[in-house]
Residue, then its C-alpha position, 0 to 999 in steps of 0.5 A: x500500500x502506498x505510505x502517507x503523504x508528506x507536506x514538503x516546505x523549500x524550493x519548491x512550490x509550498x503545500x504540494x504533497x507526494x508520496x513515496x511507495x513504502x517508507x525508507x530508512x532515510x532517518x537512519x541515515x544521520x548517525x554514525x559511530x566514528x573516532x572523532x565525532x561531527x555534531x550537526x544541527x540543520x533544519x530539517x523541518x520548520x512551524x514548531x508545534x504550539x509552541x506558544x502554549x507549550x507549558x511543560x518542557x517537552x520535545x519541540x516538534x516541526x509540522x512541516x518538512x524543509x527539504x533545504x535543510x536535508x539536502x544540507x544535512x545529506x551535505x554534511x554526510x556525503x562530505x564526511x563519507x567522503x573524507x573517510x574514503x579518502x587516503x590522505x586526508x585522514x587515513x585511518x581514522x573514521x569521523x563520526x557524525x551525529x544531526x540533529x533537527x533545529x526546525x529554525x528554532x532557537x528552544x529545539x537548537x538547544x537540546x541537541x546543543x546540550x547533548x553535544x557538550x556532555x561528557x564523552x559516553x555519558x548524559x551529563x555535563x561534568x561541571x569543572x573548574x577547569x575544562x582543558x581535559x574535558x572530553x565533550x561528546x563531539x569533537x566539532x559541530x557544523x551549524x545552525x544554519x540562521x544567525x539568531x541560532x548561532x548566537x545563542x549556540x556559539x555562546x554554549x560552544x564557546x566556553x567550551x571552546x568547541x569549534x562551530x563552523x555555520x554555514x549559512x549564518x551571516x550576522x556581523x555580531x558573529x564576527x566578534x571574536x571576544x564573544x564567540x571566539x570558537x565559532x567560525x562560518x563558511x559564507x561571508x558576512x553580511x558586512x560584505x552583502x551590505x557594501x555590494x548592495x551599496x554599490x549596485x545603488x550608487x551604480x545606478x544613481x538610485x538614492x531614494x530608496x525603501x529598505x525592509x528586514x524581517x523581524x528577526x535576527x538576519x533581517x534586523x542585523x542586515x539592515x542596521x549594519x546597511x543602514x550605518x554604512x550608507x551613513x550620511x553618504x548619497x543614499x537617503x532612506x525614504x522607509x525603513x521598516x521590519x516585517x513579522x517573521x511569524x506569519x501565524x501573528x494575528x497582527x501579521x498581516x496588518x503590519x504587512x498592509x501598513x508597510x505596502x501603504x507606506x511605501x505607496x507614500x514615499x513614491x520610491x522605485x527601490x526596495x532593498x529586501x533583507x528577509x528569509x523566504x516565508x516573510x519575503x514571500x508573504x510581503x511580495x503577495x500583500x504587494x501583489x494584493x494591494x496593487x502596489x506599482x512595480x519596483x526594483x526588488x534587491x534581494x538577498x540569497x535568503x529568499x532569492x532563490x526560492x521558488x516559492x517566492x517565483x511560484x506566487x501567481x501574478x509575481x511577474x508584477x512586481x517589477x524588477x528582481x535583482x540581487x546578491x547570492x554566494x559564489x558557490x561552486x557546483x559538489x562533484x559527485x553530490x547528485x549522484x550520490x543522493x540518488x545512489x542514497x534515496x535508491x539504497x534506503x529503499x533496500x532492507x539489506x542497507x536499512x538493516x546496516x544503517x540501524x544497527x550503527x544508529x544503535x551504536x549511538x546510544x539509542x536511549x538518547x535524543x532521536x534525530x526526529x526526521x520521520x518524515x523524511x522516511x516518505x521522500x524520493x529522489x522525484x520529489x527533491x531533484x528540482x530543489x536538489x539543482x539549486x541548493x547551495x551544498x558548498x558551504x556545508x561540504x567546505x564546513x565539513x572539510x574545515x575540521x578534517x584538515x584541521x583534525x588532520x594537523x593536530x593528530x600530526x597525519x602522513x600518507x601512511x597514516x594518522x595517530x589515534x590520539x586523544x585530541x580536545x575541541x580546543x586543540x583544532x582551533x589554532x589549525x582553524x585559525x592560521x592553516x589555509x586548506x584545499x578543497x577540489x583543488x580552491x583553497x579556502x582560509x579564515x579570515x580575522x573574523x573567522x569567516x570565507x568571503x567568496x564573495x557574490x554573484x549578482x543575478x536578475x530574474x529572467x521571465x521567459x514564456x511564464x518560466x523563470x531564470x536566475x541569469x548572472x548578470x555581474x559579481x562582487x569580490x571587493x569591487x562591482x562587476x556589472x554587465x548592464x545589457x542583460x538587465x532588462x528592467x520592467x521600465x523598458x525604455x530606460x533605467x527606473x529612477x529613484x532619486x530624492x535628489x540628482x546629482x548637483x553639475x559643476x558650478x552648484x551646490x546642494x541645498x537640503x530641502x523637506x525634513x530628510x537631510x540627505x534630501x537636496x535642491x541644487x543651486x548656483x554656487x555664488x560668485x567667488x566660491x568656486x576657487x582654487x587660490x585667493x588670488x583668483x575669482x570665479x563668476x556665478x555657477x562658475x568650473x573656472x577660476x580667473x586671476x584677481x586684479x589689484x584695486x587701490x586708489x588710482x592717479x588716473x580716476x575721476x574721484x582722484x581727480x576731484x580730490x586733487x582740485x580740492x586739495x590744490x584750492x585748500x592748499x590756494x587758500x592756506x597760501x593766501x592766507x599765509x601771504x596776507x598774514x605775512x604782509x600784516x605780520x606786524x599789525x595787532x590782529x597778527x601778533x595777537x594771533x601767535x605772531x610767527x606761529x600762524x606761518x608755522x601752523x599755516x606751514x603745517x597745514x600746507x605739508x598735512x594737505x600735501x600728505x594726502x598724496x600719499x593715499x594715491x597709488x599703488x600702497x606699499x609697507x613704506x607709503x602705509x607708515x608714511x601716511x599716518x605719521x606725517x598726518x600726525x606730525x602736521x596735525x601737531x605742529x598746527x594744534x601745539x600753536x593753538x595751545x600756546x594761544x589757549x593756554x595764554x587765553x586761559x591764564x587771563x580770564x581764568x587765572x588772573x592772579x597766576x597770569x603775571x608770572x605764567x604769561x611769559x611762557x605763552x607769549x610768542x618768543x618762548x612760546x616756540x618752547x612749547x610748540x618744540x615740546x609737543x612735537x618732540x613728544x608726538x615724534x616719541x609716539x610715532x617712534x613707539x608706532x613704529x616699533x610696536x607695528x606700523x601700518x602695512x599692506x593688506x591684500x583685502x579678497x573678501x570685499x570685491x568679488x573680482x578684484x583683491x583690495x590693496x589696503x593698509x591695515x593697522x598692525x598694532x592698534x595701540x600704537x595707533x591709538x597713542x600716536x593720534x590721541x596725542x594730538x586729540x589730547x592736545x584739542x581736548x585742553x585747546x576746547x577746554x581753555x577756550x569754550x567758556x570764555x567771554x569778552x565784551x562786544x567790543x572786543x574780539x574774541x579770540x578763543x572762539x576761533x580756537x574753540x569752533x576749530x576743534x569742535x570742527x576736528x571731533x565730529x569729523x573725527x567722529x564720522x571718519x572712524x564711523x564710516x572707515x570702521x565699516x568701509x570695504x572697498x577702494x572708498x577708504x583711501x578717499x575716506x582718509x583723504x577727505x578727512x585731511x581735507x576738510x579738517x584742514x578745511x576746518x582749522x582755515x575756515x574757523x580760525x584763519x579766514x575771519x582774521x583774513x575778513x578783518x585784514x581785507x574788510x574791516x582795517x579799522x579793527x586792526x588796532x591793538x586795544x581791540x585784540x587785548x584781553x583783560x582780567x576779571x577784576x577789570x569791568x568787561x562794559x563801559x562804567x555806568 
């Protein structure tokens, strides 16, 4: 009679049934006794049993076979048979194995986890304060296949130092060598998936994109560690999200309808897919339900072989599948091997054979619980059998028999049964590279093979599906682009939350994503290579900046020139018609020869001026303001002999008589020689502490570079003219509050209106110049000699010069006196 059918779960489509004619004895096939024995965890089923409502700690049972997981396992034994059969890996020496089921279930991965760290011949775990002579049952383990169970069993391993070598487990946490410093993996990590997955989305400009894991280990890992690579680089994440790995979750399907409706939002074209093949699968049909657009799908091995995912109806709308598989070379022999195994396990003599070595392993222990796998044939599997990565578990597999082979010291001739640890094969592990069919392979510091990847496109012909290599990925993309026909047919899809900004523009961010940008003209100058060059608007080309200063050919120079020559006329002029009244009341009441000398002053400080014109250099800087300062001296330290005689009169009549012979105009040089010997030591301290020099200004005119003389010690600055404003403040103080008759001429009015005349314009040089920056603050300077210069002539000289030309009569000596206080300032009553 036919035996009963068998619900098989893999690369084939879900829920078909088939039915073997008589039940094998293919469960007896995953035990055997050996010297050295193998422990192997591989899922042989999957969808434990109400494990949710599991209130004693019975054993866990799978409902569903996952024919991947066996052909894994019959991996495992075939690599194994073949390392006994050979006579130079291991000659004489029989490797054992013992496989167990872990349904992808971290509670039914730790029983036979356990198992494999009991005393040798024994059911218990001896606990030792020291484990180096520990003898654990098993010598190694290959396996689990999923990182979540890994990181539970490497822990276990670990502190028993027994090599583990996963052949499927990907998670960058499993490279941490402190933690699991005995585990070990045949495939790369998903540090590498990540960084190739990065690269084919940079190859394409696609930096708007979607990224999805399942609710697990692999998917959670995959995605953290995708999205700290592309950090703030070019890719912008539109949605980040996880699926539920346990589709029996009432909630399942809402989180599912949720995610679909998010990514509608987000208007992405990418989708990168780190999930195993049931989440997957389940998302690609809730996209399909939903009338979701197509995409671009980037998958990962974990689903993008299945066909159970290629078998959803209507799958082809989905868009575009690409994405990333381990570069796997074919097991010669393995195919033929299983159908030699699933025709033998029909026979009752090989049956017979292969239960009496399971009774050698302690029968009265776990059992391998793969009663299903009794009703499999060859017809059943052969389509899987074709796709299934066998590599990894075979190079597992031959990881630890040539570690073992070193350790134990093998020739030719032989290999020493010697009793050899765990923790003894791990330096092999680490530093000895081995050979496999002729391609070596070795652990990397993180105790993992990268082979790298090979990039493969979903090829749909006439309703059939083909996985067509179309690049690879070994430290760097390879991409032949003409295979990839995508679902958009005129051109590649776009997905861009921004493009790629052209020479000359700057990227502006825009919305709340911060890799989200507008690109803008650069503005002028920012585009550069060198201070000395400038660049226009949206500019790829820098030009040579041109010097700015005042120029002796500008209009502007022009109008200062006429200016100062008119200011220069009238200080002469008033110079000669003091000269032809040098004697008369108004003169010598004036100062005498003092006015020449003051006039004089003048003449040189407006002629100073000149120095501002042209092309400045480190000498014409300190000239400009030291024969500013002495000219201005020489013309104020007059005005103070003249104050300070004022002053004497009408306000210190009593000290007048002794003081007034030091003010009048034959010691009064005495005094003009003081102040000018006193400024020559503050510009001497100006130029010794840091006199003016020549700046190149590149920041004030956008193509040009202003030539300017900056201060380069502000408190010799400061010292040198604010002597000569001392010297107004006591002129303003001497003379502000002095009153004569109406009948005489005030005198210290002059003197007063001049120096208020000097601060205000002081007051708006320093408030103009402080802010100025451009070719203006030479003219600033100049304008300011000008017009104070201007002001002195104006306030001081030209009413004496109205008085000498205009009103002769006054020209008389009692109309230029001053008298004391005690003297009556009116005619007596």
């Amino acid at each position: 009679p036919p035996g009963p059918s068998v619900r098989l779960w893999g690369l084939a489509k879900p829920n078909c049934t088939f039915t073997a004619l008589k039940p094998s004895c293919l469960s007896a096939q995953f035990r055997r006794p050996g010297d050295y024995i193998i422990g192997g965890l591989f899922p042989f089923g999957m969808d434990t049993i109400n494990l949710t409502a599991r209130s004693e700690p019975t054993l866990i049972v799978c409902e569903r076979l996952f024919v991947d997981g066996l052909i894994w396992a019959l991996g495992m034994k075939f690599a194994i048979d073949e390392i006994n059969n050979s006579t130079s890996l291991l000659p004489g020496v029989q490797l054992g194995y013992d496989i167990y089921d872990t349904c992808f279930e971290p509670l039914a991965a730790l029983q036979p986890s356990l198992l494999f760290v009991t005393q040798n011949g024994t059911t218990g775990i001896d606990i030792e304060c020291n484990y180096t002579d520990y003898q654990p049952r098993v010598t190694a383990v290959i396996g689990p296949h999923k990182s979540d169970l890994c990181l539970l069993t490497a822990k276990l391993f670990s502190f028993f130092l027994i090599p583990q070598v996963s052949y499927g487990a990907s998670s960058e946490k499993l490279s941490n060598k402190e933690l699991y410093p005995s585990f070990y993996r045949t495939v790369p990590s998903d540090k590498n998936l990540v960084e190739a997955v990065v690269l084919l989305l940079n190859e394409y400009g696609w930096n708007w994109i979607a990224t999805i894991g399942s609710d697990d280990e692999y998917g959670q890992g995959a995605q953290e560690l995708f999205l700290s690579t592309i950090g703030n680089g070019s890719i912008c994440i539109a949605y980040e999200g996880l699926i539920p790995s346990d589709l029996t979750d009432p909630k399942a399907e809402k989180q599912l309808e949720e995610t679909i409706q998010y990514i509608n939002r987000t208007n992405v074209n990418i989708i990168v897919l780190f999930a195993f093949q049931q989440p997957a699968q389940a998302l690609l049909e809730q996209s399909i339900k939903m009338g979701l657009s197509k995409k671009v799908w980037i998958g990962t091995e974990a689903w993008l072989l299945s066909d159970i995912a290629a078998s959803i109806p209507n799958i082809q709308s989905i868009g575009t599948v690409l994405g990333f598989i381990m570069k796997a070379n074919p097991v010669p022999g393995f195919q033929k091997y299983i159908a030699n195994l699933l025709s033998s396990v029909q026979q009752d003599e090989f049956c017979q054979k292969s239960r009496e070595f399971y009774s050698h392993m302690s029968s009265d222990m776990l059992g391998t619980q793969c009663k299903q796998c009794d009703h499999i044939s060859l017809h059943d599997i052969s389509s899987i059998l074709s796709h299934t990565q066998i590599q990894p578990v075979y190079i597992a597999a031959y990881s630890v028999a040539h570690a073992l082979h070193r350790a134990l010291g093998c020739t030719h001739q032989g290999c020493p049964k010697a009793s050899i640890r765990s923790w003894q094969l791990l330096h092999f592990m680490d530093t000895v590279p081995f050979t496999v069919n002729g391609q070596s392979f070795r652990f990397d510091d993180s105790h993992g093979t990268n082979t790298g990847y090979k990039l493969i496109f979903w090829q749909w012909e006439n309703g059939s599906l083909t996985h067509l290599p179309v690049g690879d990925y070994q430290e760097s993309l390879y991409l032949n682009k003409s295979l990839i026909q995508f679902h958009t047919t005129d051109q590649k899809p776009t997905s861009e939350c921004f493009r790629e900004c052209e020479p000359g523009q700057i990227r502006q961010i825009k919305g709340f994503h911060l890799c989200c940008y507008d690109c803008t003209d650069c503005p002028e100058n920012t585009f550069c290579s060198s201070k000395g060059e400038w660049s226009p608007a949206r500019s790829t080309q820098c030009y040579d900046r041109s010097e700015r200063y005042l120029r002796w050919n500008e209009p502007l120079t022009a109008g200062l020139l006429i200016s100062m020559s008119i200011i220069i006329s009238l200080v002469c002029l008033t110079a000669v018609l003091f000269v032809k009244n040098l004697n008369t009341p108004l003169v010598q009441a004036s100062g005498g020869n003092l006015n020449l000398f003051a006039l004089f002053a003048l003449t040189l400080m407006c002629l100073s001026s000149c120095l501002f014109i042209g092309k400045p250099t480190n000498n014409l800087c300190m000239m400009q303001q030291v024969v500013y300062a002495l000219c201005l001296n020489a013309c104020f330290s007059t005005f103070l002999t003249k104050s300070l005689e004022i002053a004497l009169l009408t306000e210190f009549p009593r000290c007048a008589h002794t003081a007034l012979p030091w003010v009048t105009p034959n010691r009064a040089w005495l005094i003009v020689a003081l102040c000018l010997l006193t400024e020559c030591l503050c510009c001497f301290c100006y130029l010794h502490l840091g006199p003016d020099y020549v700046l190149p200004d590149y920041s004030s005119l956008p193509t040009e570079v202003l030539l300017i003389c900056s201060t380069a010690s502000w408190l010799a600055f400061a010292l040198m003219h604010g002597y000569n404003a001392c010297l107004a403040f006591i002129c303003f103080l001497c003379t502000f509050m002095v009153h004569t008759s109406g009948k005489k001429y005030n005198m210290a009015r002059g003197i007063t209106f001049t120096i208020l005349i000097y601060f205000i314009i002081w007051i708006f040089f320093v408030a103009i110049f402080a802010t100025l920056r451009t070719v203006l603050r030479s003219v600033v300077q100049i304008s300011t000699i000008l017009m104070v210069s201007l002001g002195i002539v104006g306030t001081y000289y030209l009413p004496k010069c109205y008085i000498l030309l205009l009103k002769p009569d006054l020209n008389r000596e009692d109309y230029f006196q001053y008298t004391t206080k005690e003297e009556p300032e009116g005619d007596p009553q």
